[in-house]
C-alpha positions as CSV (number, residue, x, y, z in Angstrom):
1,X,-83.3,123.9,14.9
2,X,-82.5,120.9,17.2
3,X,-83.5,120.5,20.5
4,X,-81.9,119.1,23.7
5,X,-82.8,115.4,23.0
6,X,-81.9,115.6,19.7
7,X,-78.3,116.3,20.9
8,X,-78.1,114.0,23.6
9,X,-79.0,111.5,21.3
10,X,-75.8,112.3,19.2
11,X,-73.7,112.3,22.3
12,X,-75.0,109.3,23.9
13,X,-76.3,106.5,20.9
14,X,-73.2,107.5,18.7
15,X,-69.5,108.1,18.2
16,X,-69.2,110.1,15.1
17,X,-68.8,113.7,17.0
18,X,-66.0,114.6,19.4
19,X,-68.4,114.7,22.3
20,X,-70.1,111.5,22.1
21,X,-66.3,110.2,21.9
22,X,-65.8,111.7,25.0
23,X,-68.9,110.8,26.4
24,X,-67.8,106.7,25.2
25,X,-64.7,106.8,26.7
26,X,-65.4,108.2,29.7
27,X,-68.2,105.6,30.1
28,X,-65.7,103.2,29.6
29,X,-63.6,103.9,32.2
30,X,-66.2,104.2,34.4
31,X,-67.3,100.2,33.4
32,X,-63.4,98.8,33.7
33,X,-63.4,101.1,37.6
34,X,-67.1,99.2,38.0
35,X,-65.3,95.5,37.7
36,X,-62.8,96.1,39.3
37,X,-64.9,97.0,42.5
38,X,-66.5,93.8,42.2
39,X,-63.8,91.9,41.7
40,X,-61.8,93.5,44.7
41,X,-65.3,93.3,46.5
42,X,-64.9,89.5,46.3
43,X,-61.6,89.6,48.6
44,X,-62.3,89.3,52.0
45,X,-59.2,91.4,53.2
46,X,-60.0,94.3,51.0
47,X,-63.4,94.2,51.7
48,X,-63.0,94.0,55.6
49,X,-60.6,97.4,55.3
50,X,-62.0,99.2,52.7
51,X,-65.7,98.8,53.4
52,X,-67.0,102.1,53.6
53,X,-64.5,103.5,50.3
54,X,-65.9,100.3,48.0
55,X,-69.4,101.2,49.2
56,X,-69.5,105.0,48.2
57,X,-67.8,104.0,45.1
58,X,-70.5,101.4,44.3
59,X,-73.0,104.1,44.7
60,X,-71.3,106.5,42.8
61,X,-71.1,104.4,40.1
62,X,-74.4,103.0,40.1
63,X,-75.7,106.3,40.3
64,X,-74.0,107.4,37.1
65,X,-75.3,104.0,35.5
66,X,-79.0,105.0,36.7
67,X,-78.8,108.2,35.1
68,X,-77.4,107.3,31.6
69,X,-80.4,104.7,31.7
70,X,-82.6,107.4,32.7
71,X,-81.4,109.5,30.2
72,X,-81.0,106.4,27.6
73,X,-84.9,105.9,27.8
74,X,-86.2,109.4,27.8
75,X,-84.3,110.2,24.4
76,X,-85.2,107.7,22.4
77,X,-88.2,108.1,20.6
78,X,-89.4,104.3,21.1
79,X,-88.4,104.0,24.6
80,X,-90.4,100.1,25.0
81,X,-87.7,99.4,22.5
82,X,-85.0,100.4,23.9
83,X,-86.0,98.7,27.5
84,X,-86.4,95.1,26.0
85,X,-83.4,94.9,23.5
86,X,-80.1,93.9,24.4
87,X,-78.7,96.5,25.5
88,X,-81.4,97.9,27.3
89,X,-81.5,94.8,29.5
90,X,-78.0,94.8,30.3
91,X,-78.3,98.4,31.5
92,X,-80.8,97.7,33.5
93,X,-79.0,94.3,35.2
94,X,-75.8,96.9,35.8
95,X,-78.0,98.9,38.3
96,X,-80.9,96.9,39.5
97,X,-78.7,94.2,42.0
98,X,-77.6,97.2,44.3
99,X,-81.3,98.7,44.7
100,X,-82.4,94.8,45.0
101,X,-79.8,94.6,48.0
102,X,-81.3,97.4,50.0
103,X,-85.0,95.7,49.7
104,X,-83.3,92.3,50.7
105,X,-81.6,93.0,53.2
106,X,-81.6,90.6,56.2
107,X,-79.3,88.0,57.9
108,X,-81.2,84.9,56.3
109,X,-81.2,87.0,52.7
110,X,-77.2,86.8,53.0
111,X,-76.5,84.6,50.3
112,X,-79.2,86.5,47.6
113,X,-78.3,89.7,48.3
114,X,-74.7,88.4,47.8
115,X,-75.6,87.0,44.4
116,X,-77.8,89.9,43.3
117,X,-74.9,91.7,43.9
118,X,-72.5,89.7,42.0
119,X,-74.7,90.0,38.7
120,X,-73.2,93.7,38.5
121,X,-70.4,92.0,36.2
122,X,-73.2,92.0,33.3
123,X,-71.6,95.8,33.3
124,X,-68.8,93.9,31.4
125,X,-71.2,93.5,28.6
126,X,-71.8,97.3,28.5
127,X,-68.3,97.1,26.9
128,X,-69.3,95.9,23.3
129,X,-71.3,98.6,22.9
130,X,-68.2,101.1,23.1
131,X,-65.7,98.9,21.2
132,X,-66.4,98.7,17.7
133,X,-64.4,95.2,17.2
134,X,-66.6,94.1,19.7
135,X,-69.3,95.3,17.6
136,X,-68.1,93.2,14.5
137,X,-67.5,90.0,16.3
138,X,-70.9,90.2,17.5
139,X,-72.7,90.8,13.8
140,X,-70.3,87.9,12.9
141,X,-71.8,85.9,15.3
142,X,-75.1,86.8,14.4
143,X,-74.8,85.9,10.7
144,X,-72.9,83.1,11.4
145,X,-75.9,81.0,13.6
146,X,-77.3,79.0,11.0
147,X,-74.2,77.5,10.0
148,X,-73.0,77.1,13.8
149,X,-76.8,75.3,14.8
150,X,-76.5,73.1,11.5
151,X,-73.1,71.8,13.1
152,X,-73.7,71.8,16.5
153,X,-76.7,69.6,15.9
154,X,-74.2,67.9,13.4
155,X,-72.1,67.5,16.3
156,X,-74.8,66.3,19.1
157,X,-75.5,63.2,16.7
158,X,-72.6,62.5,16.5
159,X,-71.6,62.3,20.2
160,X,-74.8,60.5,20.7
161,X,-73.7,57.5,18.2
162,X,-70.4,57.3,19.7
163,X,-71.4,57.2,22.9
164,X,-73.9,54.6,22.3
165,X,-71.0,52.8,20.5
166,X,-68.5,53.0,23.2
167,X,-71.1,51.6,25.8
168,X,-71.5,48.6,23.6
169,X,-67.9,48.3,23.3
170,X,-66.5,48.5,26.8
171,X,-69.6,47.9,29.3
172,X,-70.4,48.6,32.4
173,X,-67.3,47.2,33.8
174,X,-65.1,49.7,32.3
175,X,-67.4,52.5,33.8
176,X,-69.3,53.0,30.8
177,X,-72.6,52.1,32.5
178,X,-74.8,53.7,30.5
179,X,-75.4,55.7,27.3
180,X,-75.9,59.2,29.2
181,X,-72.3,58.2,30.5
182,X,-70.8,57.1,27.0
183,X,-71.8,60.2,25.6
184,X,-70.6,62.3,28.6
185,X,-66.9,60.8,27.4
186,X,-67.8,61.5,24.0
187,X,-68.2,65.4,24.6
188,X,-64.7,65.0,27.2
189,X,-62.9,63.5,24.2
190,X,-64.2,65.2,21.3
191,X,-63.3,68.6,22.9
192,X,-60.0,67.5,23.8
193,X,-60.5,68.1,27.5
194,X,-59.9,64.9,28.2
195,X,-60.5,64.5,32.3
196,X,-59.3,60.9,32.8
197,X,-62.6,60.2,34.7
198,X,-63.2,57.6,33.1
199,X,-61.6,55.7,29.6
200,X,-61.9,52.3,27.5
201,X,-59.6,49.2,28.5
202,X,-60.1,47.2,25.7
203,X,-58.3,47.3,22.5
204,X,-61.2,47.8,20.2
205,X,-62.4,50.6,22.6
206,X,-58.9,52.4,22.4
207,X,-58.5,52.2,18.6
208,X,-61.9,53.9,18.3
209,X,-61.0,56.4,21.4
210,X,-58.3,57.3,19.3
211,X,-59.7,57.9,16.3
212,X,-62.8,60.1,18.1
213,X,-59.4,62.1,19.5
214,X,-58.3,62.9,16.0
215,X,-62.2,63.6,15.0
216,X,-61.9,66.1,17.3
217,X,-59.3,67.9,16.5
218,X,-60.8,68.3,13.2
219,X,-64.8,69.8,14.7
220,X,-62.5,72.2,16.8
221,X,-61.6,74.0,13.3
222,X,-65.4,74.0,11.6
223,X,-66.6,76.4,14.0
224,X,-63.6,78.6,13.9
225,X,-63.8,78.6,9.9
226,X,-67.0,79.6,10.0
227,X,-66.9,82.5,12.4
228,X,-63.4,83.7,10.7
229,X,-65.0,83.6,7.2
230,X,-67.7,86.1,8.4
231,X,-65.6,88.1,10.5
232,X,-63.7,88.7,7.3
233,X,-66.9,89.7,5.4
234,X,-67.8,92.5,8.4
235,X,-64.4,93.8,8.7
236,X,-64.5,94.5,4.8
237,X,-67.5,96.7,5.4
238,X,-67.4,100.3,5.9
239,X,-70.0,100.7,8.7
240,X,-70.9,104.3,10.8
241,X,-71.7,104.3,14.2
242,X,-75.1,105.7,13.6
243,X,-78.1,104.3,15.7
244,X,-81.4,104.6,14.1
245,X,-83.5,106.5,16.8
246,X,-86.3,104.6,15.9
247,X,-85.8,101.2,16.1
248,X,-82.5,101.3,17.5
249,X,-80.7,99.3,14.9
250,X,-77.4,100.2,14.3
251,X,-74.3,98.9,11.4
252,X,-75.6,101.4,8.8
253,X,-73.3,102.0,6.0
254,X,-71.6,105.0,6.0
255,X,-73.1,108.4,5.1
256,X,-76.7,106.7,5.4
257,X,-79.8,108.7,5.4
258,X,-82.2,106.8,6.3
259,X,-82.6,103.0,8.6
260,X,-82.3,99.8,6.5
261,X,-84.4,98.0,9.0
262,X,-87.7,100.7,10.1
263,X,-86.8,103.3,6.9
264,X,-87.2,106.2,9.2
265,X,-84.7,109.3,8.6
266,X,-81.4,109.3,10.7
267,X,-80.3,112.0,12.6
């Protein structure tokens, strides 16, 4: 017969049953209402006459974040687990700046109590967890790193040689004064931004500024290729929503038994 946590578990950690898809959506609405308090927190008109209704609906909120937390760690079978992964940290940063604020409270504490507060938008990232898309972009991501650090470092040689190049090439008269600076243009052009600070006056300079514009374009597209090609990979996967109670590892196939990570039995 299951028990109490055993349920809870199913409602809160997965999808699959028409309660925990209640218990999902409701939490997201209760994430998008949580932004947007901060975000109309941050206007000082709003703020000055609605005051008192922002700050009972901060504490509303937070106290429905508290307890899902709450409840979050006492199901769980491994609750250190839970605490320090992901997730577990971003529930704890959606609550912990508004108890924070009470301890630091004080004219001189303005300012920290001010930015403690502001960290609440981490409850954005609570998001993912409810958005299966979400969910596939991030495994993407995560099997895509290799590839990404192999071309970022790819990338940071490269900026560091043409940097170095373009210092040699235009001087110290042409506001490339040193390398550091060189290679600060090198990361403006490669990535298109392009901010006019600073740029090469002689010919040879601008024949090679233009050909590290049309380099760029083409490092712009590596990344995108990569992250595509595995985002094309995940979506082909039939994947359950199923959260191994364990070890917390989720993107189990569908009608698994048992975790492909710890082995322990699902619910």
């Amino acid at each position: 017969m299951r028990n109490n946590k055993d349920r809870l578990y199913e409602i809160i950690f997965e999808a699959d049953t028409k309660t925990g898809k209640i218990f999902d959506v409701s939490l997201l609405i209760v994430i998008l209402l949580s932004i947007l308090l901060v975000v109309l927190e941050s206007v000082p008109s709003i703020e000055r006459d609605y005051h008192h209704l922002l700050k009972i609906s901060e504490w509303i909120i937070t106290g429905i974040f508290s307890l899902e937390y709450i409840l979050r760690i006492w199901i769980v079978k491994k609750p250190k687990a839970y605490i320090f992964s992901f997730y577990g940290i971003i529930d704890l940063l959606s609550v912990l700046p508004s108890y924070l604020a009470l301890v630091a409270a004080g004219t001189h504490g303005f300012m920290v109590i001010r930015a403690l507060r502001l960290l609440r938008i981490f409850r954005i990232l609570k998001l993912n967890r409810y958005i299966k898309e979400g969910a596939i972009i991030v495994r993407a991501l995560r099997k895509s790193r290799i590839k990404i650090s192999v071309f970022l470092f790819a990338v940071l040689t490269m900026v560091i040689i043409i940097g170095t190049i373009m210092y040699l090439i235009e001087g110290g008269e042409n506001g490339f004064t040193s390398i550091p600076r060189g290679i600060y243009w090198a990361v403006v052009t490669l990535t298109t931004v392009g901010y006019g600070d600073i740029s090469p006056a002689t010919p040879l300079g601008q024949f090679f500024a233009s050909v590290v514009m049309i380099i760029g374009y083409a490092i712009i597209a590596v990344p995108t290729g990569i992250v595509t090609a595995e985002l094309t990979k995940q979506s082909s996967k039939n994947n359950s929503t199923q959260v191994c109670p364990h070890c917390l590892a989720d993107d189990h196939v569908e009608d698994a038994l048992y975790c492909y990570q710890c082995g322990k039995k699902l619910n």
